[in-house]
mmCIF file of the N, C-alpha and C atoms, coordinates in Angstrom:
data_MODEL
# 
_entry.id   MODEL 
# 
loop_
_atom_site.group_PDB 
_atom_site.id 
_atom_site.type_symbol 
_atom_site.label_atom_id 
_atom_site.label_alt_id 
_atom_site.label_comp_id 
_atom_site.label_asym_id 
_atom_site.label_entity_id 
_atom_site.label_seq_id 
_atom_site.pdbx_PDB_ins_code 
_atom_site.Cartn_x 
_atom_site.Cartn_y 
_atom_site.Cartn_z 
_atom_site.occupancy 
_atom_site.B_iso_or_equiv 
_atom_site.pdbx_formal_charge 
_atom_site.auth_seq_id 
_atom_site.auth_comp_id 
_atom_site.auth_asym_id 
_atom_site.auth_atom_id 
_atom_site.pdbx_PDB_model_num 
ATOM 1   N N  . UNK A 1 1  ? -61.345 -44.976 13.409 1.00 0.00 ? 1  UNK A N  1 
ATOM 2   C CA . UNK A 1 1  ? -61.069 -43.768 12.678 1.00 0.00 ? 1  UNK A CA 1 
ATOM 3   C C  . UNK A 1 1  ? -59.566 -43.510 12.789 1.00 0.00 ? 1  UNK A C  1 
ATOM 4   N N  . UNK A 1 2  ? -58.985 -43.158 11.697 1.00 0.00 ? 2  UNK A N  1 
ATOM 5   C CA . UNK A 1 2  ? -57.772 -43.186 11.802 1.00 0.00 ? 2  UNK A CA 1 
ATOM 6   C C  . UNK A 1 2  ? -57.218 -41.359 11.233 1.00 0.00 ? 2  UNK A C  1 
ATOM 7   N N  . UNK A 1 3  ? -56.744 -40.457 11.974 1.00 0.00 ? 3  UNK A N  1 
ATOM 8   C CA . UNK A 1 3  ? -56.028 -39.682 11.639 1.00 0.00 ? 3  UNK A CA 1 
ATOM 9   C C  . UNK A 1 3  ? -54.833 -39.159 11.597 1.00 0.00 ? 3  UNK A C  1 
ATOM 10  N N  . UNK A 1 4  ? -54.559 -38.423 10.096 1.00 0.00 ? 4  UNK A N  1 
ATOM 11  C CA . UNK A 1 4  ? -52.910 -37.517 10.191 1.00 0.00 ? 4  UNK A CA 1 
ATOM 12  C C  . UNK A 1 4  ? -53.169 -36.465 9.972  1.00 0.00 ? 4  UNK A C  1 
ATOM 13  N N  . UNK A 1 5  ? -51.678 -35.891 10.443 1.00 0.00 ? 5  UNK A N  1 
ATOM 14  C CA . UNK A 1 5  ? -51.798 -34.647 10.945 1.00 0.00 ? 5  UNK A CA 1 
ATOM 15  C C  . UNK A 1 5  ? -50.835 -34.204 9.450  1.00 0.00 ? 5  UNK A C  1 
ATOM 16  N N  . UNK A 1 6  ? -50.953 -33.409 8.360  1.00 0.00 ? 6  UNK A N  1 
ATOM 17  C CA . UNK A 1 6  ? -50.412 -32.710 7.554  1.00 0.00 ? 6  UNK A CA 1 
ATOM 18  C C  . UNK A 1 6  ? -50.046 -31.639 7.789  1.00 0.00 ? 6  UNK A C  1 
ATOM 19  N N  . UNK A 1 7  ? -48.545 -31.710 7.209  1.00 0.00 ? 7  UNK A N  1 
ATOM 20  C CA . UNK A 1 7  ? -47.742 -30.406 7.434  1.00 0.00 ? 7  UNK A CA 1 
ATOM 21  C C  . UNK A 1 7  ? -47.833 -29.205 5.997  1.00 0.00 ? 7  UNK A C  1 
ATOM 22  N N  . UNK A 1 8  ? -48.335 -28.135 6.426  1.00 0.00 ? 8  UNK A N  1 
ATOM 23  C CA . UNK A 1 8  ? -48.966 -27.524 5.314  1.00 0.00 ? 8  UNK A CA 1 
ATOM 24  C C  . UNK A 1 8  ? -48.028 -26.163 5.372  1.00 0.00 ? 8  UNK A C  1 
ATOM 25  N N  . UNK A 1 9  ? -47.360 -25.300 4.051  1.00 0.00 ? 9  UNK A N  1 
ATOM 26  C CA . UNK A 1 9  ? -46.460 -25.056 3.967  1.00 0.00 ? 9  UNK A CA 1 
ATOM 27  C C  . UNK A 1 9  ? -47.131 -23.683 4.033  1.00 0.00 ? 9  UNK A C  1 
ATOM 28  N N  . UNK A 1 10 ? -46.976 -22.479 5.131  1.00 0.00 ? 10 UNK A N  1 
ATOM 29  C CA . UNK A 1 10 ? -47.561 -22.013 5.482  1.00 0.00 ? 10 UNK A CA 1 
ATOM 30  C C  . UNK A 1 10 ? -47.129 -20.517 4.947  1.00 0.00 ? 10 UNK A C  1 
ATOM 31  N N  . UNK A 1 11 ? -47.555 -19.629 4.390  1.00 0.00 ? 11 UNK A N  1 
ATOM 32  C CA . UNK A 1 11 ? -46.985 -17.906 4.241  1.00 0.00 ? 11 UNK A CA 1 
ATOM 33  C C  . UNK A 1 11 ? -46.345 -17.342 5.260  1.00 0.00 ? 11 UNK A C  1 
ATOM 34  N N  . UNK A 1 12 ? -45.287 -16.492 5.764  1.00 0.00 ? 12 UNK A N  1 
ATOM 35  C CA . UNK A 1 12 ? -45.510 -15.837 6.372  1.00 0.00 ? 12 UNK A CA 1 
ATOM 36  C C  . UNK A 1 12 ? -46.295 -14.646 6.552  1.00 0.00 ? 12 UNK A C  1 
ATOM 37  N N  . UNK A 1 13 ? -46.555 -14.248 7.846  1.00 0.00 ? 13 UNK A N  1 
ATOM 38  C CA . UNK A 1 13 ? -47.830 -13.054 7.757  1.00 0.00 ? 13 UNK A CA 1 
ATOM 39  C C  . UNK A 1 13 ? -46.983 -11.505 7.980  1.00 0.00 ? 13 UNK A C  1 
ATOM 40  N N  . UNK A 1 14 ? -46.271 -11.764 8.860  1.00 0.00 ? 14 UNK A N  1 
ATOM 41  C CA . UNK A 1 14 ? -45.377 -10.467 9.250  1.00 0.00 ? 14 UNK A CA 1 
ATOM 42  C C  . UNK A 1 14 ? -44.355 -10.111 8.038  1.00 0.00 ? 14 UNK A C  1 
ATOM 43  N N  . UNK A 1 15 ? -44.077 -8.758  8.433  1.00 0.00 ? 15 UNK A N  1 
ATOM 44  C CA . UNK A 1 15 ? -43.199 -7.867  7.878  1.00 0.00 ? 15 UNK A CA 1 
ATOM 45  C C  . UNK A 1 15 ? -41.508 -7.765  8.093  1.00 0.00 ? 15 UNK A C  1 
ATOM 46  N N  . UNK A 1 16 ? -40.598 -8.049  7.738  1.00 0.00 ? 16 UNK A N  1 
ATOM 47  C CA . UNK A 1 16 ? -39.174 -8.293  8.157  1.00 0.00 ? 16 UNK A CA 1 
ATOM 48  C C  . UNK A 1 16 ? -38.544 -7.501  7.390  1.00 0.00 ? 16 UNK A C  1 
ATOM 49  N N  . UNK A 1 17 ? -38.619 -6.289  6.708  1.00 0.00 ? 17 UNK A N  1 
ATOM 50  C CA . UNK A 1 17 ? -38.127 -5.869  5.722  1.00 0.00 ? 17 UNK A CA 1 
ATOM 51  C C  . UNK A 1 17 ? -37.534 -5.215  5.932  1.00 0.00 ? 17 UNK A C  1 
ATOM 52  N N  . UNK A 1 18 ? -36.289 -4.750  6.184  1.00 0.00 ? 18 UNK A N  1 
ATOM 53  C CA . UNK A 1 18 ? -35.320 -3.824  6.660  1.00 0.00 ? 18 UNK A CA 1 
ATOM 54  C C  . UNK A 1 18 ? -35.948 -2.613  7.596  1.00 0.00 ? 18 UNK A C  1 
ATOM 55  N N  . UNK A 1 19 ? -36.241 -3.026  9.030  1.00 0.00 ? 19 UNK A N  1 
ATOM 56  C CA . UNK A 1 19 ? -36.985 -1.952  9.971  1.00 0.00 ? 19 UNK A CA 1 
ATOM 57  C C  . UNK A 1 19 ? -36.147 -0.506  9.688  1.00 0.00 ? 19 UNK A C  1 
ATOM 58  N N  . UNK A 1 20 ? -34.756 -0.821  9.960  1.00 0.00 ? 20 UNK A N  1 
ATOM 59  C CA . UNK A 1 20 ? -34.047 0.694   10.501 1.00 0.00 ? 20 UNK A CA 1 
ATOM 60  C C  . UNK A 1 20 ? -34.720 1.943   8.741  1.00 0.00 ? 20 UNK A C  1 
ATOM 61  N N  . UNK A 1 21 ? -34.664 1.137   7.680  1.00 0.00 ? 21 UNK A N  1 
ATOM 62  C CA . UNK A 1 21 ? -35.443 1.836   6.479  1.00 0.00 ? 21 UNK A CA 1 
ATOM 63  C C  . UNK A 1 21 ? -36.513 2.868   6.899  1.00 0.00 ? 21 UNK A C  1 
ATOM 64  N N  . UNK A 1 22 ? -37.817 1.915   7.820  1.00 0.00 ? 22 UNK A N  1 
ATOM 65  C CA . UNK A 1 22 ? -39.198 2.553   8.153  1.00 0.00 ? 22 UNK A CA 1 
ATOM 66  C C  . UNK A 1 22 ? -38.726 3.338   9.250  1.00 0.00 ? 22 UNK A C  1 
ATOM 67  N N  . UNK A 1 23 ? -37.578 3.316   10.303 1.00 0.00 ? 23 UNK A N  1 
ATOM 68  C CA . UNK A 1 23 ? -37.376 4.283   11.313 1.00 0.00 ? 23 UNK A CA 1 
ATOM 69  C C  . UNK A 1 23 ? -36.752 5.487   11.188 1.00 0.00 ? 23 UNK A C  1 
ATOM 70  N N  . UNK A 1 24 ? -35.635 5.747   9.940  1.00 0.00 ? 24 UNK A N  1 
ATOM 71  C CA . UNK A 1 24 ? -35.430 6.591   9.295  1.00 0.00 ? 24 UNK A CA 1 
ATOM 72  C C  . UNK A 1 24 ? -36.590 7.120   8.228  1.00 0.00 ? 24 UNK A C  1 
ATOM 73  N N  . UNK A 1 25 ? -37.316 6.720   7.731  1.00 0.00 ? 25 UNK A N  1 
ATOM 74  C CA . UNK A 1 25 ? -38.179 7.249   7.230  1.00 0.00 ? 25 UNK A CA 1 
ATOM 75  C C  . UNK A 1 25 ? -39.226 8.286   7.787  1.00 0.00 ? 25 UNK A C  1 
ATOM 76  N N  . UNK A 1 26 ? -39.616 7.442   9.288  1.00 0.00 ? 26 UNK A N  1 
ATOM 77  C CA . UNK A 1 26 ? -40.567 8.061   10.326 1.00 0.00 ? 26 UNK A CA 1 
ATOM 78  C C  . UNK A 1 26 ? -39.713 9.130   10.818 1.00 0.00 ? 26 UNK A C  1 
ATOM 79  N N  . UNK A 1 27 ? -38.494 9.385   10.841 1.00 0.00 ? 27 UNK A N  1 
ATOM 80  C CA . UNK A 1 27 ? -37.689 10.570  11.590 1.00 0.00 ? 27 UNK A CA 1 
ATOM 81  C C  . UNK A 1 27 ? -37.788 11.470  10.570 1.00 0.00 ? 27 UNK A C  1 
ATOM 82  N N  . UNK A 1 28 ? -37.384 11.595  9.451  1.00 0.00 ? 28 UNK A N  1 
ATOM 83  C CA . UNK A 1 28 ? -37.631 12.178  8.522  1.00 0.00 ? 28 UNK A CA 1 
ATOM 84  C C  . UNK A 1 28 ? -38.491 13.104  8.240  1.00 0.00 ? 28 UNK A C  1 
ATOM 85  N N  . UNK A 1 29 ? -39.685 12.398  8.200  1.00 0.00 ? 29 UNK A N  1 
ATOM 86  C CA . UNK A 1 29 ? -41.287 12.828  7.859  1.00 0.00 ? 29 UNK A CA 1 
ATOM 87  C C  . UNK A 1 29 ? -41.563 13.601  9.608  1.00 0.00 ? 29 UNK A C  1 
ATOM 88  N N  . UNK A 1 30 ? -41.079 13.173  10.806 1.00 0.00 ? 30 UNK A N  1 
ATOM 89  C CA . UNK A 1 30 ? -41.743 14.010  11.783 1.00 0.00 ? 30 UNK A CA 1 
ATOM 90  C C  . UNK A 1 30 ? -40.461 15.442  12.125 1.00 0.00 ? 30 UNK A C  1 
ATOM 91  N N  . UNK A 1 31 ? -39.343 15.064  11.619 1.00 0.00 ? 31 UNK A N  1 
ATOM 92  C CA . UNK A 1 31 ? -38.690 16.666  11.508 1.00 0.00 ? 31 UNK A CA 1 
ATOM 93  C C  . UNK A 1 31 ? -38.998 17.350  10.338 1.00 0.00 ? 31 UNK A C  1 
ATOM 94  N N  . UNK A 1 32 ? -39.354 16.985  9.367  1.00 0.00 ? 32 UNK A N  1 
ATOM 95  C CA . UNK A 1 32 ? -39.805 17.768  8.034  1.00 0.00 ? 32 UNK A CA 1 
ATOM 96  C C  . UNK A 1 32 ? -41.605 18.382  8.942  1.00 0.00 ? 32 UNK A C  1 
ATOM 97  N N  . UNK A 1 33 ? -42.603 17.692  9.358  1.00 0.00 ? 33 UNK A N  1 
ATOM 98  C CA . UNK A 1 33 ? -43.385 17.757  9.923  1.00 0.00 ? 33 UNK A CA 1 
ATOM 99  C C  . UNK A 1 33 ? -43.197 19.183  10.968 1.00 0.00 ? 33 UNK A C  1 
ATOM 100 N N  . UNK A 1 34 ? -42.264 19.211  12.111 1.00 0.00 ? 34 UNK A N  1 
ATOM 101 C CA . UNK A 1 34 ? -41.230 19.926  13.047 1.00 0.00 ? 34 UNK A CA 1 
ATOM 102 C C  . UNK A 1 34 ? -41.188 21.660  11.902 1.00 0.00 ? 34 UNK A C  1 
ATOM 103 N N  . UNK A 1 35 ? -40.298 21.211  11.343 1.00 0.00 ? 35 UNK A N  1 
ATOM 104 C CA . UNK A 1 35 ? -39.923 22.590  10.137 1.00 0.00 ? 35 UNK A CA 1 
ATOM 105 C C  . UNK A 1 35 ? -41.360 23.158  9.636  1.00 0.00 ? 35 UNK A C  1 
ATOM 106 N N  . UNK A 1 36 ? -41.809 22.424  8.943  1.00 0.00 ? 36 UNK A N  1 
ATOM 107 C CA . UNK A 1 36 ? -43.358 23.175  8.466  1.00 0.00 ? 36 UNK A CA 1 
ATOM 108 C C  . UNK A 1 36 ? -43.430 23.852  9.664  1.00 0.00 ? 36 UNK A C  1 
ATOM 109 N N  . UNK A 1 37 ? -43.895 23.369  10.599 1.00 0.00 ? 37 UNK A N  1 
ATOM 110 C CA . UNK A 1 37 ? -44.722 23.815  11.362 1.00 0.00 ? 37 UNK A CA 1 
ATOM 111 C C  . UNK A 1 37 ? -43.601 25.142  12.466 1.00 0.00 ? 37 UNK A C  1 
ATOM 112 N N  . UNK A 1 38 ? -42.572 25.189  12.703 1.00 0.00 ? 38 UNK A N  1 
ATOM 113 C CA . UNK A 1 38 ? -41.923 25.610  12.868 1.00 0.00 ? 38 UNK A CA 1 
ATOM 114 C C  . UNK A 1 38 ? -41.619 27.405  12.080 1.00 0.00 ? 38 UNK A C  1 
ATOM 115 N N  . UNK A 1 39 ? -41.763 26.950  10.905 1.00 0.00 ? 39 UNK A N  1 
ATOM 116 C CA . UNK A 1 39 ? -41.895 28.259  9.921  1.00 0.00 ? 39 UNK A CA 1 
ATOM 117 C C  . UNK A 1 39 ? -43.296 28.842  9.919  1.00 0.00 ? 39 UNK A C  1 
ATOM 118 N N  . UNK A 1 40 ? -44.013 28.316  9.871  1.00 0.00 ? 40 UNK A N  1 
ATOM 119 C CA . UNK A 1 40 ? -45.438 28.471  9.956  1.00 0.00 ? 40 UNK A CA 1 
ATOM 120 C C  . UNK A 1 40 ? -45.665 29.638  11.410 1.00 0.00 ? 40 UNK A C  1 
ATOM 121 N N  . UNK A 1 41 ? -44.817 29.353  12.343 1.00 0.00 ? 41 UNK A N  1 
ATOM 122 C CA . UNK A 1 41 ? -44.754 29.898  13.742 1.00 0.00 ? 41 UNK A CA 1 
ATOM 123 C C  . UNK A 1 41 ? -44.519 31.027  13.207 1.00 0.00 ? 41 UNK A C  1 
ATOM 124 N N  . UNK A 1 42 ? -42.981 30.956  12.833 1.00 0.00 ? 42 UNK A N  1 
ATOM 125 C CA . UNK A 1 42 ? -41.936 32.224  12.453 1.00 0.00 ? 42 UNK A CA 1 
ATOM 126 C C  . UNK A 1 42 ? -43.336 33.648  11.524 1.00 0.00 ? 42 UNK A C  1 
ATOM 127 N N  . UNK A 1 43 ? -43.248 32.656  10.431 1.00 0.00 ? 43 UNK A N  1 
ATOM 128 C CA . UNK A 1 43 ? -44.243 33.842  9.410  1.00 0.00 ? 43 UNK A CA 1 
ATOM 129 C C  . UNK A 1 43 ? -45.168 34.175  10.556 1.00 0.00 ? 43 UNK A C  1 
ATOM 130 N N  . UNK A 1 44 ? -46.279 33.511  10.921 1.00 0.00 ? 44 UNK A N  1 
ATOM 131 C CA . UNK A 1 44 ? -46.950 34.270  11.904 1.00 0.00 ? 44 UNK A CA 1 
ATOM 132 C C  . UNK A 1 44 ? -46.534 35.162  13.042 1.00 0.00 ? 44 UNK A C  1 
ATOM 133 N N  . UNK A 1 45 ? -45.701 34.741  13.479 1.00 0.00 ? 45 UNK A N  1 
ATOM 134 C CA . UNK A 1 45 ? -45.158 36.295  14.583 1.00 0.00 ? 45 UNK A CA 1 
ATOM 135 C C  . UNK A 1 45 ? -44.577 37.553  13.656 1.00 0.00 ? 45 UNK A C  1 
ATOM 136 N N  . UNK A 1 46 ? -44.038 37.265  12.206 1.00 0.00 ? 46 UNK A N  1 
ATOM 137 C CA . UNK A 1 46 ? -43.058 38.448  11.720 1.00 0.00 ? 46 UNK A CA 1 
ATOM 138 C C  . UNK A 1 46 ? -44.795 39.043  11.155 1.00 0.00 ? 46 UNK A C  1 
ATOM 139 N N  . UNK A 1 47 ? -45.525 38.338  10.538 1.00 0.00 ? 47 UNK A N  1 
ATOM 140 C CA . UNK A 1 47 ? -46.964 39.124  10.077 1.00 0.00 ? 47 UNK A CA 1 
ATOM 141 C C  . UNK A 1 47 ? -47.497 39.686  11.468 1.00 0.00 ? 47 UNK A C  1 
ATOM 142 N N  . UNK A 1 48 ? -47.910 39.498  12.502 1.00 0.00 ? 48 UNK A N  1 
ATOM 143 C CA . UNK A 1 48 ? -48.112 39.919  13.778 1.00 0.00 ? 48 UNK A CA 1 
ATOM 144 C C  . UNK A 1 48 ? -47.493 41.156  14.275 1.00 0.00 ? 48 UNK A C  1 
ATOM 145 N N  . UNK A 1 49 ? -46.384 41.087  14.534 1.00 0.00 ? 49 UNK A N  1 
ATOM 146 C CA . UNK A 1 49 ? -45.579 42.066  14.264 1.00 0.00 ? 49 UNK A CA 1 
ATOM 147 C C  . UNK A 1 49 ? -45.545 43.614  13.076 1.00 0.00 ? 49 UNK A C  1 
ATOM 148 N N  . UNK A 1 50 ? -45.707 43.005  12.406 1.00 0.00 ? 50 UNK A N  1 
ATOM 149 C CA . UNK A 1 50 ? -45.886 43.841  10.913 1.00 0.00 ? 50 UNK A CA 1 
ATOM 150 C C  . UNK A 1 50 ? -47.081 44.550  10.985 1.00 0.00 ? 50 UNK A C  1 
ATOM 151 N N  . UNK A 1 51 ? -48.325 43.454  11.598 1.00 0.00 ? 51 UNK A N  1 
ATOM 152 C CA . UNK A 1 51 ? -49.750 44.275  11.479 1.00 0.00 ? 51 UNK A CA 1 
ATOM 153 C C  . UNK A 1 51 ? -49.827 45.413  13.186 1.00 0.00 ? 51 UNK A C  1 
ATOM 154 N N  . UNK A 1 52 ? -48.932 44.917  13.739 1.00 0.00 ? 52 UNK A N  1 
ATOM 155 C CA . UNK A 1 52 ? -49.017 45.612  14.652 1.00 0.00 ? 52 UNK A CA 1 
ATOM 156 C C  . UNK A 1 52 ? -48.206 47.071  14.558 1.00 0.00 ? 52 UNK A C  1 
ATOM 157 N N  . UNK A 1 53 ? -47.070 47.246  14.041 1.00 0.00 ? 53 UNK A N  1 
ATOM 158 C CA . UNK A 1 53 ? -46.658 48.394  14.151 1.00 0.00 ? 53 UNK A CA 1 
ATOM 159 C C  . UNK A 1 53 ? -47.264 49.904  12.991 1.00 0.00 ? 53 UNK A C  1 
ATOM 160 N N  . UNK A 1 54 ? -47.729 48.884  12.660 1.00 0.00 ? 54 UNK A N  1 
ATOM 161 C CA . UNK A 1 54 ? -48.771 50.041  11.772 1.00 0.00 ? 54 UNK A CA 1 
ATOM 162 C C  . UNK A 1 54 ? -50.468 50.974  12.587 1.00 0.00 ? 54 UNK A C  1 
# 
């Protein structure tokens, strides 16, 4: 029995696509994330406030 071994021209599977892109992106989206939620605080204490002095 005689075998070869073929070299088969293979895809890559991984992702190489300009990382620092997706790490600025992720900073982005979790300080925009930060702010929502941040204001969200604010309005609720000034309504809190508001319902309270009445």
């Amino acid at each position: 029995m005689e075998m070869h071994n073929e070299l088969r021209d293979t895809p890559k599977t991984g992702d190489d696509s300009n990382p620092a892109l997706w790490k600025w992106l992720t900073a982005i989206g979790v300080l925009g994330f930060a702010a929502c939620g941040g204001g969200y605080i604010a309005y609720a204490m000034k309504k809190r406030r508001k319902d309270g002095a009445e």
